[in-house]
N, C-alpha and C positions, 0 to 999 in steps of 0.2 A: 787484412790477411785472410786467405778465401777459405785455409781452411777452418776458419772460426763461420765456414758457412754452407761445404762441399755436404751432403747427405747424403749417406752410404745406402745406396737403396732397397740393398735387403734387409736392413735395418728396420725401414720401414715399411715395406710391403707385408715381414711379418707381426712385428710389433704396435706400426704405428705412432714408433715413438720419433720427436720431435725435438729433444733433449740433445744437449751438447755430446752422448755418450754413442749418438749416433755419426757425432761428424768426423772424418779424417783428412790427414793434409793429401793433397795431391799430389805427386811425388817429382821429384826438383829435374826435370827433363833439360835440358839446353836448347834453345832455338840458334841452329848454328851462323844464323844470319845475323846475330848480333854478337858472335864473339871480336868483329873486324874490331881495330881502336890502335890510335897513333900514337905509340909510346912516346914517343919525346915532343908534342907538341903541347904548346903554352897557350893554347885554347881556351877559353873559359865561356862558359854562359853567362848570360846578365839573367837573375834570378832578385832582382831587387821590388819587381811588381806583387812577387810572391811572399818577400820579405814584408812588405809595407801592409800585405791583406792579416799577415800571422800578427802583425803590429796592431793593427785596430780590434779584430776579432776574439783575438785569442785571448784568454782569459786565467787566470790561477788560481782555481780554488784554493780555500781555507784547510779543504782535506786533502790537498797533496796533488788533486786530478784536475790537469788542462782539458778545458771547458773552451768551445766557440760560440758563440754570442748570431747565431744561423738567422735569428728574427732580425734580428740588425744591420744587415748584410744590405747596403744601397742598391740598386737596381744600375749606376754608376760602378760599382766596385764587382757585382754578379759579372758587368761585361769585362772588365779589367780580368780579372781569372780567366774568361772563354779566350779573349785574348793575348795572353800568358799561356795558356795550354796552347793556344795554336803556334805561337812563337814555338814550342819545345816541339810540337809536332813537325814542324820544318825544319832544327836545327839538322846540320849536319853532325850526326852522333860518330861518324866513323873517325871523322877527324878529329875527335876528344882522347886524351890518354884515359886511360883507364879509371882513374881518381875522379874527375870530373864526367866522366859516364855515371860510375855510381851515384854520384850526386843528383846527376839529371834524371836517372830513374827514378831513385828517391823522390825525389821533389816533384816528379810528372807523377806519380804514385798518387802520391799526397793530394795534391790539385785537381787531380779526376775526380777524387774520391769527394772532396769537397764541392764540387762541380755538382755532381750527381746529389746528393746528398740537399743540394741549395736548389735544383730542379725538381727534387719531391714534395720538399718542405712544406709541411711540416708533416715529420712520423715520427714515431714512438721510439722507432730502431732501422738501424739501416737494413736488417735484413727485412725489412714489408718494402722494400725498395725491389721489384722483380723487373727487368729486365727482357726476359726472355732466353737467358743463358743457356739452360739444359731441362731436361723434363725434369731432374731432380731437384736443380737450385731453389735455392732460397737467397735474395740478396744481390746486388748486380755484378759480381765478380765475374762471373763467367760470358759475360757479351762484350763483345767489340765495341769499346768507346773512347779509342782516340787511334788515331792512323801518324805514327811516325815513318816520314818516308816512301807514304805511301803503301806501307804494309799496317793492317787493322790490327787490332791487340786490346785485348781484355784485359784489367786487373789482374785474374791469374797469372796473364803469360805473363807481365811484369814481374809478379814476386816469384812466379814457378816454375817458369823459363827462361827467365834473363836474371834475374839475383839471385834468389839463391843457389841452380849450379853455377854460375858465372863465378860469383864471389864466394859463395862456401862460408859465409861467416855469419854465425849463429845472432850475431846482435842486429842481421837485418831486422829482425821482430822488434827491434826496442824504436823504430826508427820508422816504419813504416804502421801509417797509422789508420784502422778502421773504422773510426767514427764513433766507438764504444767507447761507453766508463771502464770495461776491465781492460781496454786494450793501450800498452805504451802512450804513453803522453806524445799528442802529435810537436813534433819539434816548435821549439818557439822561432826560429829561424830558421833561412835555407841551408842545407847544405852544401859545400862548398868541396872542390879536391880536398883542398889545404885545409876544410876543420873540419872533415867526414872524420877520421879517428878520433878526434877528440871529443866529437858531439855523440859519436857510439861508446863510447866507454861512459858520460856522462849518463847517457838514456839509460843503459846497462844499471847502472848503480843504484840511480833514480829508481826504478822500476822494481830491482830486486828488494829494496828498503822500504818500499810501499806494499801493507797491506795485497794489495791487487795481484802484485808477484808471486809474496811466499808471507806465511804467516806461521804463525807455529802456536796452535791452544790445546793450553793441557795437553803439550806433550805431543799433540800431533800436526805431522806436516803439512800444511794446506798451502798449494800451487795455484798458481793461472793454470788454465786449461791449454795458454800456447805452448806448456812443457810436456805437455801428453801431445797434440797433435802433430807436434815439431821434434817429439823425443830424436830421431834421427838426426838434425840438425844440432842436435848438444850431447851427442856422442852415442846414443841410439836404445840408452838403459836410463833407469832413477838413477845408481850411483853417477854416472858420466852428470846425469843434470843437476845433482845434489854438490859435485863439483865447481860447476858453473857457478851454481848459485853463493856458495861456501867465498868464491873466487872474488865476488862484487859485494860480497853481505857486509853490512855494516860490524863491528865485535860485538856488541848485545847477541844479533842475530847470527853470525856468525856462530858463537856458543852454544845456539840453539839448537844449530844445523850440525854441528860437530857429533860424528859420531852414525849419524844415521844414515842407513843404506835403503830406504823408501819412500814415497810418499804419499799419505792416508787419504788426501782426497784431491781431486781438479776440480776449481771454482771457475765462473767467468759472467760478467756481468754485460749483458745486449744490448741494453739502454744506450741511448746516444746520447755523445759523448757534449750536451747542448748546456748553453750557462744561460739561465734566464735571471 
Protein backbone atom coordinates (compact mmCIF):
# COMPACT_ATOMS: atom_id res chain seq x y z
CA UNK A 1 0.00 0.00 0.00
CA UNK A 2 2.14 2.99 -1.48
CA UNK A 3 1.07 5.30 0.71
CA UNK A 4 2.92 3.72 3.62
CA UNK A 5 5.67 5.06 1.05
CA UNK A 6 4.64 8.27 -1.20
CA UNK A 7 6.89 11.45 0.54
CA UNK A 8 5.37 14.56 0.62
CA UNK A 9 8.17 16.65 -0.73
CA UNK A 10 8.07 19.66 1.08
CA UNK A 11 8.08 17.79 3.94
CA UNK A 12 11.21 17.22 3.30
CA UNK A 13 13.07 19.59 1.48
CA UNK A 14 12.17 21.64 4.70
CA UNK A 15 12.57 19.34 7.46
CA UNK A 16 14.41 16.64 6.19
CA UNK A 17 12.35 14.48 7.92
CA UNK A 18 11.93 10.88 6.76
CA UNK A 19 9.29 9.59 9.24
CA UNK A 20 6.06 8.24 8.59
CA UNK A 21 4.52 11.92 9.44
CA UNK A 22 5.72 12.89 6.31
CA UNK A 23 3.97 10.39 4.01
CA UNK A 24 0.48 10.76 2.37
CA UNK A 25 -1.87 8.49 0.37
CA UNK A 26 -2.22 9.30 -3.14
CA UNK A 27 -5.52 10.19 -3.91
CA UNK A 28 -7.89 7.31 -5.47
CA UNK A 29 -7.96 8.59 -9.27
CA UNK A 30 -9.81 5.99 -11.65
CA UNK A 31 -7.95 4.68 -14.71
CA UNK A 32 -10.97 4.64 -17.02
CA UNK A 33 -9.67 1.75 -19.08
CA UNK A 34 -10.27 -0.64 -16.46
CA UNK A 35 -13.76 0.06 -15.50
CA UNK A 36 -14.73 -2.38 -18.76
CA UNK A 37 -16.14 -5.98 -16.81
CA UNK A 38 -18.86 -8.64 -17.92
CA UNK A 39 -21.50 -8.64 -15.62
CA UNK A 40 -22.90 -12.00 -15.91
CA UNK A 41 -19.98 -13.91 -17.07
CA UNK A 42 -18.81 -17.24 -15.13
CA UNK A 43 -15.18 -16.58 -15.88
CA UNK A 44 -12.90 -17.56 -13.40
CA UNK A 45 -9.01 -17.51 -12.98
CA UNK A 46 -6.99 -20.42 -12.02
CA UNK A 47 -5.11 -18.89 -9.08
CA UNK A 48 -4.12 -22.22 -7.66
CA UNK A 49 -0.02 -21.76 -8.43
CA UNK A 50 -0.49 -18.65 -6.13
CA UNK A 51 -2.36 -20.73 -3.67
CA UNK A 52 0.34 -23.47 -3.49
CA UNK A 53 3.47 -20.54 -3.09
CA UNK A 54 1.17 -18.99 0.09
CA UNK A 55 0.95 -22.92 1.16
CA UNK A 56 4.75 -23.49 1.39
CA UNK A 57 5.97 -19.91 2.30
CA UNK A 58 3.61 -18.58 4.36
CA UNK A 59 4.12 -18.71 7.87
CA UNK A 60 1.90 -17.96 11.33
CA UNK A 61 3.62 -16.37 13.96
CA UNK A 62 3.23 -17.09 17.55
CA UNK A 63 2.27 -13.20 17.79
CA UNK A 64 -0.64 -13.02 15.63
CA UNK A 65 1.65 -11.71 12.33
CA UNK A 66 2.04 -13.80 8.89
CA UNK A 67 5.43 -14.10 8.17
CA UNK A 68 7.05 -15.47 4.47
CA UNK A 69 9.86 -17.79 4.88
CA UNK A 70 11.63 -15.18 1.53
CA UNK A 71 15.17 -17.31 2.19
CA UNK A 72 13.39 -20.42 1.44
CA UNK A 73 11.81 -19.66 -1.66
CA UNK A 74 13.46 -22.41 -4.56
CA UNK A 75 14.86 -20.95 -7.45
CA UNK A 76 12.04 -23.68 -8.95
CA UNK A 77 9.07 -21.87 -7.06
CA UNK A 78 10.87 -17.95 -7.83
CA UNK A 79 9.98 -19.06 -11.65
CA UNK A 80 6.51 -20.56 -10.77
CA UNK A 81 5.36 -16.81 -9.32
CA UNK A 82 7.20 -15.04 -12.64
CA UNK A 83 5.14 -17.36 -14.35
CA UNK A 84 1.71 -16.87 -12.50
CA UNK A 85 2.34 -13.21 -12.78
CA UNK A 86 2.54 -13.51 -16.56
CA UNK A 87 -0.38 -15.78 -16.72
CA UNK A 88 -2.48 -12.68 -14.88
CA UNK A 89 -0.78 -10.27 -17.09
CA UNK A 90 -2.40 -11.88 -20.25
CA UNK A 91 -5.61 -12.85 -18.86
CA UNK A 92 -8.30 -11.20 -20.40
CA UNK A 93 -9.66 -9.01 -17.39
CA UNK A 94 -12.44 -7.48 -19.38
CA UNK A 95 -14.19 -10.48 -19.71
CA UNK A 96 -14.20 -11.05 -15.78
CA UNK A 97 -17.42 -9.93 -13.75
CA UNK A 98 -16.60 -7.61 -11.47
CA UNK A 99 -16.04 -10.10 -8.33
CA UNK A 100 -13.48 -11.99 -9.98
CA UNK A 101 -11.61 -8.76 -11.21
CA UNK A 102 -11.34 -7.70 -7.79
CA UNK A 103 -9.75 -10.92 -6.86
CA UNK A 104 -7.29 -10.83 -9.79
CA UNK A 105 -6.20 -7.52 -8.81
CA UNK A 106 -5.77 -8.43 -5.30
CA UNK A 107 -3.84 -11.30 -6.04
CA UNK A 108 -1.62 -9.69 -9.11
CA UNK A 109 -1.04 -7.04 -6.13
CA UNK A 110 0.18 -9.42 -3.89
CA UNK A 111 2.44 -11.56 -6.36
CA UNK A 112 4.29 -8.35 -7.77
CA UNK A 113 4.94 -7.43 -4.52
CA UNK A 114 6.38 -10.72 -3.69
CA UNK A 115 8.21 -10.97 -6.96
CA UNK A 116 9.91 -7.76 -6.30
CA UNK A 117 10.65 -8.27 -2.86
CA UNK A 118 12.40 -12.20 -3.82
CA UNK A 119 14.37 -10.11 -6.72
CA UNK A 120 16.12 -7.90 -3.94
CA UNK A 121 16.42 -10.35 -1.24
CA UNK A 122 17.54 -9.87 1.08
CA UNK A 123 16.76 -6.20 2.75
CA UNK A 124 15.84 -4.91 5.83
CA UNK A 125 12.46 -3.41 4.44
CA UNK A 126 10.80 -3.10 1.37
CA UNK A 127 11.13 0.44 1.25
CA UNK A 128 15.38 0.17 0.35
CA UNK A 129 13.86 -1.60 -2.58
CA UNK A 130 14.02 1.72 -5.17
CA UNK A 131 13.01 1.27 -8.29
CA UNK A 132 13.13 4.31 -9.89
CA UNK A 133 9.46 5.52 -9.42
CA UNK A 134 9.73 9.30 -8.87
CA UNK A 135 12.38 11.69 -7.55
CA UNK A 136 10.54 11.53 -4.34
CA UNK A 137 10.02 7.73 -3.75
CA UNK A 138 11.10 5.48 -1.45
CA UNK A 139 10.19 1.74 -2.23
CA UNK A 140 9.03 0.24 -5.59
CA UNK A 141 5.38 1.27 -5.85
CA UNK A 142 5.57 3.92 -8.08
CA UNK A 143 7.53 2.01 -11.44
CA UNK A 144 5.97 0.09 -13.94
CA UNK A 145 6.21 -3.58 -13.19
CA UNK A 146 3.79 -5.77 -14.70
CA UNK A 147 1.94 -4.83 -18.15
CA UNK A 148 -1.57 -6.26 -18.24
CA UNK A 149 -2.85 -6.26 -21.72
CA UNK A 150 -0.38 -4.53 -22.75
CA UNK A 151 -0.79 -1.37 -20.72
CA UNK A 152 2.27 -0.93 -17.97
CA UNK A 153 1.22 -0.32 -14.30
CA UNK A 154 2.79 0.19 -11.19
CA UNK A 155 1.71 -0.92 -7.77
CA UNK A 156 0.16 2.44 -7.24
CA UNK A 157 -2.15 2.41 -10.26
CA UNK A 158 -3.27 -0.96 -8.74
CA UNK A 159 -4.31 0.18 -5.35
CA UNK A 160 -4.83 3.98 -6.66
CA UNK A 161 -6.29 3.58 -9.69
CA UNK A 162 -8.06 0.65 -10.27
CA UNK A 163 -9.22 -0.52 -6.26
CA UNK A 164 -9.73 1.72 -4.42
CA UNK A 165 -12.09 4.31 -6.83
CA UNK A 166 -13.29 1.13 -8.67
CA UNK A 167 -14.39 -0.64 -5.55
CA UNK A 168 -14.76 2.17 -2.87
CA UNK A 169 -14.27 -0.35 -0.07
CA UNK A 170 -12.23 0.55 2.90
CA UNK A 171 -11.20 -3.22 3.78
CA UNK A 172 -9.07 -3.16 0.45
CA UNK A 173 -6.02 -2.38 3.23
CA UNK A 174 -6.75 -5.46 5.11
CA UNK A 175 -6.21 -7.51 2.04
CA UNK A 176 -3.56 -6.01 -0.02
CA UNK A 177 -0.36 -6.56 1.36
CA UNK A 178 3.19 -4.63 1.69
CA UNK A 179 5.67 -6.73 2.81
CA UNK A 180 5.62 -5.08 6.37
CA UNK A 181 5.23 -6.46 10.04
CA UNK A 182 2.51 -3.45 10.57
CA UNK A 183 0.85 -4.00 7.52
CA UNK A 184 -2.46 -6.63 7.07
CA UNK A 185 -1.50 -10.03 7.22
CA UNK A 186 -0.92 -11.04 3.53
CA UNK A 187 -3.94 -13.44 2.88
CA UNK A 188 -3.13 -17.14 3.54
CA UNK A 189 -5.07 -18.00 0.22
CA UNK A 190 -6.09 -16.58 -3.00
CA UNK A 191 -8.84 -14.77 -3.42
CA UNK A 192 -11.61 -15.73 -5.26
CA UNK A 193 -15.23 -13.84 -6.64
CA UNK A 194 -17.16 -16.29 -4.32
CA UNK A 195 -14.82 -15.70 -0.90
CA UNK A 196 -13.57 -12.13 -1.63
CA UNK A 197 -16.27 -10.91 1.10
CA UNK A 198 -15.65 -13.39 3.29
CA UNK A 199 -11.88 -13.20 3.44
CA UNK A 200 -12.32 -9.11 3.74
CA UNK A 201 -14.44 -9.17 6.64
CA UNK A 202 -12.15 -12.04 8.06
CA UNK A 203 -8.77 -9.77 7.41
CA UNK A 204 -11.04 -6.79 8.74
CA UNK A 205 -11.30 -8.38 12.11
CA UNK A 206 -8.08 -10.08 12.25
CA UNK A 207 -6.43 -6.81 11.86
CA UNK A 208 -8.45 -4.65 13.92
CA UNK A 209 -7.90 -7.30 17.19
CA UNK A 210 -4.30 -7.22 16.68
CA UNK A 211 -2.14 -4.94 18.40
CA UNK A 212 -0.78 -3.50 14.81
CA UNK A 213 -4.38 -2.12 14.11
CA UNK A 214 -5.55 -0.45 17.26
CA UNK A 215 -4.39 -0.80 20.77
CA UNK A 216 -5.47 1.21 23.56
CA UNK A 217 -2.78 1.91 26.74
CA UNK A 218 -3.56 3.82 29.62
CA UNK A 219 -6.39 5.05 28.19
CA UNK A 220 -5.03 6.12 24.86
CA UNK A 221 -5.85 5.22 21.40
CA UNK A 222 -2.97 3.98 19.46
CA UNK A 223 -3.83 3.16 15.36
CA UNK A 224 -1.83 1.81 12.40
CA UNK A 225 -0.78 4.55 10.47
CA UNK A 226 -3.07 3.15 7.40
CA UNK A 227 -6.09 5.00 9.43
CA UNK A 228 -4.28 8.35 9.19
CA UNK A 229 -3.07 7.96 5.54
CA UNK A 230 -6.40 6.22 4.23
CA UNK A 231 -8.56 8.50 6.73
CA UNK A 232 -10.77 9.39 3.46
CA UNK A 233 -11.33 5.93 2.78
CA UNK A 234 -13.13 5.14 6.35
CA UNK A 235 -15.22 8.04 6.21
CA UNK A 236 -12.58 11.05 6.02
CA UNK A 237 -12.55 11.93 10.15
CA UNK A 238 -11.28 9.85 13.63
CA UNK A 239 -14.93 9.62 14.52
CA UNK A 240 -15.95 7.87 10.91
CA UNK A 241 -12.54 5.61 11.64
CA UNK A 242 -13.28 5.01 15.41
CA UNK A 243 -16.49 3.68 13.82
CA UNK A 244 -14.87 1.31 11.73
CA UNK A 245 -12.96 0.20 14.11
CA UNK A 246 -15.79 -0.05 16.98
CA UNK A 247 -17.72 -2.09 13.93
CA UNK A 248 -14.96 -5.22 13.82
CA UNK A 249 -13.43 -4.81 17.55
CA UNK A 250 -13.61 -7.73 19.40
CA UNK A 251 -16.15 -6.71 23.18
CA UNK A 252 -12.88 -6.33 25.39
CA UNK A 253 -11.78 -3.79 22.70
CA UNK A 254 -14.75 -2.75 21.58
CA UNK A 255 -15.37 -1.30 25.35
CA UNK A 256 -12.20 0.41 25.04
CA UNK A 257 -13.11 2.25 21.96
CA UNK A 258 -16.59 3.08 23.17
CA UNK A 259 -17.05 6.53 23.67
CA UNK A 260 -14.14 8.01 22.15
CA UNK A 261 -14.03 10.53 19.47
CA UNK A 262 -9.87 10.60 18.57
CA UNK A 263 -6.96 9.08 18.35
CA UNK A 264 -3.60 9.94 20.42
CA UNK A 265 -1.24 8.36 18.12
CA UNK A 266 -0.32 6.53 14.33
CA UNK A 267 2.18 3.63 14.91
CA UNK A 268 3.49 1.46 11.95
CA UNK A 269 6.20 -0.95 11.72
CA UNK A 270 8.75 -1.09 8.14
CA UNK A 271 10.44 -4.11 8.94
CA UNK A 272 9.58 -6.97 6.40
CA UNK A 273 7.12 -8.86 6.94
CA UNK A 274 10.27 -12.13 6.80
CA UNK A 275 9.94 -15.48 9.22
CA UNK A 276 13.35 -16.80 9.76
Amino acid sequence: MSARHSIFAAAIALSGCTTLEAQVAPAAEPLARWQRHSAASPQTVDHRAWGALLERYRVAGADGVARMRYAAVTPGDREALKQYVARLEAADVDALGRGEQFAYWVNLYNAATLRIVLDHYPVKSIRDISLGGGLFETGPWGAKVVAVKGERLSLDDIEHRILRPLWRDPRIHYVANCASIGCPDLPARPLTGATAEAMLEDAARAYINHPRGVSVRGGRIIASSIYRWYKEDYGGNERSVLAHLRRYAAPALAAQLAGASEIDRYDYDWRLNEAR
